[in-house]
C-alpha positions in Angstrom: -9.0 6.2 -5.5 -6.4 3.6 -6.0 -7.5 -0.2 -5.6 -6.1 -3.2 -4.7 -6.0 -6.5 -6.9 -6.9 -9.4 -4.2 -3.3 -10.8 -4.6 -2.1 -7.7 -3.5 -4.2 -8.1 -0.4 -3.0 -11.4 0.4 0.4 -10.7 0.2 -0.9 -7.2 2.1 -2.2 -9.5 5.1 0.9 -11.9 5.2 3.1 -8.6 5.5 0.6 -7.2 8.5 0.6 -10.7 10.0 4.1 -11.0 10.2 5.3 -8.2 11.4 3.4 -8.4 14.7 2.1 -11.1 17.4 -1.3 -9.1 17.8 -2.3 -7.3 14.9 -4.6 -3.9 16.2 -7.7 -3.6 14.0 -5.7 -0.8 12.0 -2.7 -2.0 11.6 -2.7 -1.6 7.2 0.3 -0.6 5.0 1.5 2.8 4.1 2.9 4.5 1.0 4.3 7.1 1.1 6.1 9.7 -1.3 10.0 9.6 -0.1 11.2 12.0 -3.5 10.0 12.8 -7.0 12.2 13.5 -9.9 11.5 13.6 -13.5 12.2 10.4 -13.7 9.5 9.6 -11.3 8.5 9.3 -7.7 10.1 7.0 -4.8 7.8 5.4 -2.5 8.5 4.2 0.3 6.3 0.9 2.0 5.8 0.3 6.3 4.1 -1.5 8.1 2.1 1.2 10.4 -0.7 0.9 13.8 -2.7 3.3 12.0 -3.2 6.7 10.1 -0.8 9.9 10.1 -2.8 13.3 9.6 -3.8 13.7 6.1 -3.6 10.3 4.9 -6.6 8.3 3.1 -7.6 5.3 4.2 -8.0 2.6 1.6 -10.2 -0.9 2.5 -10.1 -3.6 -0.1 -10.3 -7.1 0.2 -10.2 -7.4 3.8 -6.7 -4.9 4.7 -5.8 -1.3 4.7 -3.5 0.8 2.9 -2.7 4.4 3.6 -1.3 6.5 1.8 0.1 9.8 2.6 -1.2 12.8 0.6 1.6 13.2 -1.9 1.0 9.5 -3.0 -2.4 9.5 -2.6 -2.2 12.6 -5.6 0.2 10.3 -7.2 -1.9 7.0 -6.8 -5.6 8.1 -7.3 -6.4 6.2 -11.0 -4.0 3.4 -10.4 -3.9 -0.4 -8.8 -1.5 -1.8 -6.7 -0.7 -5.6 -7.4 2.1 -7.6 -5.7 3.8 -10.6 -5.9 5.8 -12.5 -3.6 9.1 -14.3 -4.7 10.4 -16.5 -1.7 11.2 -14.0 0.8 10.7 -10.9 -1.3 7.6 -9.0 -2.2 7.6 -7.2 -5.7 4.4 -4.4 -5.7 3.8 -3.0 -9.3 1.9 -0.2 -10.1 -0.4 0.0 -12.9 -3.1 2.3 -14.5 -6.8 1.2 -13.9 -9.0 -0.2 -16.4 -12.5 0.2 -17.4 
């Protein structure tokens, strides 16, 4: 299952925060698989109030990501980190350790 470094969490929660007044209890993040190429996949990022069918559910450091199932196949043995740069946010991907 992927995980979640704890700055990728905070930055996680300030995204969720911002983006509405009251924040429902599943209101997470949500990757999902937009195209894949043999170059790679593109993935998308939203804000969402909770699940669509067949995504998993992942709780780390106090917020929620789902992914759908095409990147959850894709995401399974990795972490996702972020960083925010002023006003942007830059997620990287990387392969889990130990």
């Amino acid at each position: 299952m992927m995980t979640l470094t704890e700055t990728a969490a905070d930055v996680i929660k300030g995204i969720v925060e911002s983006a509405e007044d009251e924040v429902p209890a599943e209101t997470g993040l949500r990757i999902a698989t937009e195209s894949t190429d043999d170059q790679g996949a593109q993935l998308s990022i939203s804000v969402v109030g909770g699940p669509e069918a067949g995504d998993e559910t992942v709780e780390e450091h106090g917020v929620v990501v789902y992914l759908s199932s095409k990147a959850s196949l894709l995401l399974h043995d990795k972490v996702l980190d972020a960083h925010a740069h002023e006003e942007h946010v830059h997620f990287t991907i990387a392969e889990q350790t130990g």
